[in-house]
N, CA, C and O of each residue as an XYZ file, in Angstrom:
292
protein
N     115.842     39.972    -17.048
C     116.867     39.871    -18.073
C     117.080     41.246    -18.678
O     116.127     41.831    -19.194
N     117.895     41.608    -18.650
C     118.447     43.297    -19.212
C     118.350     42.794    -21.084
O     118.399     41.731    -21.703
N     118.251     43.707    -21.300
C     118.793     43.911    -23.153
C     119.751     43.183    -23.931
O     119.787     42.572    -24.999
N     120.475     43.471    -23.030
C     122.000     43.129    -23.480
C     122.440     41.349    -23.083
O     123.371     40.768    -23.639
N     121.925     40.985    -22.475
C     122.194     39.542    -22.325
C     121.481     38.449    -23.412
O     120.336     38.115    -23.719
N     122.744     38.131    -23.766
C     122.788     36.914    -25.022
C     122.550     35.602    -24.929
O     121.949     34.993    -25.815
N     123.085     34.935    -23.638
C     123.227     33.959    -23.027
C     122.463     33.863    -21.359
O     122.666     34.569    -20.371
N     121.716     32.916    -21.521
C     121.540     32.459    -20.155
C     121.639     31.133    -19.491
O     121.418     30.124    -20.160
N     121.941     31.050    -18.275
C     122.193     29.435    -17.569
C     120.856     28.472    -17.569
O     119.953     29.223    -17.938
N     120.506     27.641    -17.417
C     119.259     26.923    -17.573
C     117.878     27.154    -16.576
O     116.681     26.974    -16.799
N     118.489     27.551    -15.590
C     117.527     28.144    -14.419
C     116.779     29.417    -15.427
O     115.609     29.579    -15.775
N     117.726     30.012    -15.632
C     117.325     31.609    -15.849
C     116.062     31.405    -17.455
O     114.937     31.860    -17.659
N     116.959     30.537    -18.264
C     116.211     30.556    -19.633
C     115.295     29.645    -19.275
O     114.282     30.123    -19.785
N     114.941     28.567    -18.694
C     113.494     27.715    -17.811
C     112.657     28.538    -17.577
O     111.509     28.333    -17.971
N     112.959     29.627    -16.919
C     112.141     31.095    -16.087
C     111.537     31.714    -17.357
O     110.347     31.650    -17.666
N     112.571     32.356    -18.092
C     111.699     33.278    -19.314
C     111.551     32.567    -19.597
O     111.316     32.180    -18.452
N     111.336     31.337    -20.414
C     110.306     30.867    -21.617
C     108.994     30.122    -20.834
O     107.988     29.786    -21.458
N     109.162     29.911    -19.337
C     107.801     29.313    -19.216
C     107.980     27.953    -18.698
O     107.019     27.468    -18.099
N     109.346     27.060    -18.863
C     109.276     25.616    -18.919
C     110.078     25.466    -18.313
O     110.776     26.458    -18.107
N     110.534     23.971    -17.562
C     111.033     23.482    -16.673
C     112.373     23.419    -16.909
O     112.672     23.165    -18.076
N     113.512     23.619    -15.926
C     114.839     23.122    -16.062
C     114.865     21.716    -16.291
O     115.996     21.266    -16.476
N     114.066     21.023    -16.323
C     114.121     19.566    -16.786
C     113.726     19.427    -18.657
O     114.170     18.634    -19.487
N     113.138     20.094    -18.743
C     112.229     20.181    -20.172
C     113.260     20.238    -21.124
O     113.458     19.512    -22.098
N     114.085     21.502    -20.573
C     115.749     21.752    -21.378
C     116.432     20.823    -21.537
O     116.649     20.281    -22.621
N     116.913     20.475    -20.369
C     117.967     19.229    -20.301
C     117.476     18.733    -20.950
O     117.853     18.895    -22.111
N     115.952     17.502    -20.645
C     115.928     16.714    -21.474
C     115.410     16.558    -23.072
O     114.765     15.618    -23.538
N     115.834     17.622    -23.685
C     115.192     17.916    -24.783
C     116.544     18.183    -25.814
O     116.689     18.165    -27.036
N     117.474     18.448    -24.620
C     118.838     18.742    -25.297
C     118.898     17.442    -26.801
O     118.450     16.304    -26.663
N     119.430     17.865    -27.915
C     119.530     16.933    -29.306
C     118.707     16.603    -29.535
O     118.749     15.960    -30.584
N     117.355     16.692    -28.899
C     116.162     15.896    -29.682
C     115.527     17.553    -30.069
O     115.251     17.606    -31.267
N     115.255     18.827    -29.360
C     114.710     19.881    -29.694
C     115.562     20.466    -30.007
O     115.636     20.896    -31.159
N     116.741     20.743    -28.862
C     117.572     21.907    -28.648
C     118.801     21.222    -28.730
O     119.080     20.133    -28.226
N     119.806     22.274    -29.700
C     121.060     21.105    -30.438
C     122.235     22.490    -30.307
O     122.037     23.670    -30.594
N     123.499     21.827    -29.762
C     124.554     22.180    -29.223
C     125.169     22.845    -30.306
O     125.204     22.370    -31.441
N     125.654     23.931    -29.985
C     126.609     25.148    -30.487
C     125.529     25.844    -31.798
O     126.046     26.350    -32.794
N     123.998     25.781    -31.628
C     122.832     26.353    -32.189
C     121.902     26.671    -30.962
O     121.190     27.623    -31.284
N     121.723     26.398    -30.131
C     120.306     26.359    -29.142
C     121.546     26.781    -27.801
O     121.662     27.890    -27.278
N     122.224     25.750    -27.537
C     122.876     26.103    -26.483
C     124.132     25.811    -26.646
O     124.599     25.299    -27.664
N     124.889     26.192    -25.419
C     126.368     26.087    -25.433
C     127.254     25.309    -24.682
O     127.863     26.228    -24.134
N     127.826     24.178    -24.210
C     128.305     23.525    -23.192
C     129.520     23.835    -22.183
O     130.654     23.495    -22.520
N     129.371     24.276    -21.335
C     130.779     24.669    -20.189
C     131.130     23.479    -19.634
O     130.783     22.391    -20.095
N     131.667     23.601    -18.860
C     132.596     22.634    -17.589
C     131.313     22.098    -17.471
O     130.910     21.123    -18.106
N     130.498     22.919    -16.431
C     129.996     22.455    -15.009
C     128.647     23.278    -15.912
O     127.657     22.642    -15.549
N     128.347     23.968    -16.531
C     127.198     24.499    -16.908
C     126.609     25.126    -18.354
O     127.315     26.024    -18.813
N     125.326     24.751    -19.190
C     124.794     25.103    -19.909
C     124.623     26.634    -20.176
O     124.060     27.259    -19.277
N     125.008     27.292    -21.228
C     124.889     28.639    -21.514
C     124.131     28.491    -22.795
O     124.631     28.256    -23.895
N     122.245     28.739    -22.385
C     121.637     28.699    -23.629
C     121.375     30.192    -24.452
O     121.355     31.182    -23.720
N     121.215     30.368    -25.628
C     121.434     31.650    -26.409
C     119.811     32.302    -26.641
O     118.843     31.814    -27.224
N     119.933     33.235    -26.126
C     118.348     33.589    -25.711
C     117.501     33.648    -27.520
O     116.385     33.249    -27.853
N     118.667     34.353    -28.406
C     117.904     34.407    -29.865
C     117.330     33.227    -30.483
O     116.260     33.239    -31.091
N     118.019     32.271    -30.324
C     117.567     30.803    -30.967
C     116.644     30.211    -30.009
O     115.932     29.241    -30.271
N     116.683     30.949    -28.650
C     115.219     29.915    -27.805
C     114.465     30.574    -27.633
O     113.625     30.211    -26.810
N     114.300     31.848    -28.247
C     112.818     33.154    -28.699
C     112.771     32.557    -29.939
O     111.630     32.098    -29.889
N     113.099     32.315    -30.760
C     113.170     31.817    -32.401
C     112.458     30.768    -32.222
O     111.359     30.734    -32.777
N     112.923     29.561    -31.346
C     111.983     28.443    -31.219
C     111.037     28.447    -30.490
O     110.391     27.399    -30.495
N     110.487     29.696    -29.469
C     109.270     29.837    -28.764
C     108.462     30.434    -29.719
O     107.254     30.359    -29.494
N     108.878     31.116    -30.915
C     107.495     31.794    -31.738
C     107.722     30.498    -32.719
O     106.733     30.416    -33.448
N     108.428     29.719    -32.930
C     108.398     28.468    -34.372
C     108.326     29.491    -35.070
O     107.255     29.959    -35.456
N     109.601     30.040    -35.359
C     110.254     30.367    -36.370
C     111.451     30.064    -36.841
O     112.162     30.739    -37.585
N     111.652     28.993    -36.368
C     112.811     28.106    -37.228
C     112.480     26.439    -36.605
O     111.696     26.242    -35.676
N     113.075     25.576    -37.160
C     113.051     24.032    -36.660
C     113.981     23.258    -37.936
O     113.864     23.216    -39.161
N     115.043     22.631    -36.851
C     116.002     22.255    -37.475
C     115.896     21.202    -38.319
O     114.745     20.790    -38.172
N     116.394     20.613    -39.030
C     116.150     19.574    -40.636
C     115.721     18.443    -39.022
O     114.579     18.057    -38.775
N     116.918     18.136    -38.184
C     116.691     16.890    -37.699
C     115.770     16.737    -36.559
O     115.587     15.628    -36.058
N     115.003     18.120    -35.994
C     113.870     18.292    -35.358
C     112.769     17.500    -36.346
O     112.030     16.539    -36.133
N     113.005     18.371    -37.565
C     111.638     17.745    -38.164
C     111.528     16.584    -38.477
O     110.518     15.941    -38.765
N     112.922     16.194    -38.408
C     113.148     14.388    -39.240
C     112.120     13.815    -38.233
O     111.071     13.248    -38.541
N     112.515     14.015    -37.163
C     111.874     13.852    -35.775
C     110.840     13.304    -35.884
O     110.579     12.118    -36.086
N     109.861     14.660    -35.676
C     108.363     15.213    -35.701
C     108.046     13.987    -36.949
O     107.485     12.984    -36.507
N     108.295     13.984    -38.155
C     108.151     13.147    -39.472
C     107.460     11.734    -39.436
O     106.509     11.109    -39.905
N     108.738     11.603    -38.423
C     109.266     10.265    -37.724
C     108.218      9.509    -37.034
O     107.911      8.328    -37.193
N     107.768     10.299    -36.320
C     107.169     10.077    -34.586
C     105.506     10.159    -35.540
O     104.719      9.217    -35.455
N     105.251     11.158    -36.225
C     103.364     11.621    -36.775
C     103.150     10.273    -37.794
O     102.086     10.114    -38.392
């Protein structure tokens, strides 16, 4: 990944953070929430590398992540 790239497709952001192209998908609205985490195309996911480094150190978690977490403990 160069410097300059903001956005990556789900293959690519699966790769840097460590976790599965499945993990993403299926995590989409329950972890990772649209036009914050990622972005929706036609035919393909453009996730935003700042907000999924932000959520690999837990340094942010959204009100309805935690409602979540709340929820579920």
């Amino acid at each position: 990944m160069n410097n300059e790239s903001r956005y990556l497709k789900t293959s690519k952001m699966a790769k840097f953070l460590g976790y599965s192209p499945d993990f993403l998908k299926d995590n989409r609205e329950i972890i990772f929430f649209e036009n914050v985490h990622y972005f929706s195309k036609k035919k393909r996911i453009d996730w935003k590398v700042s907000k999924m480094v932000e959520w690999m150190e837990n340094k942010n978690m959204s009100d309805k992540a935690r409602e979540i977490l709340d929820f579920v403990s």
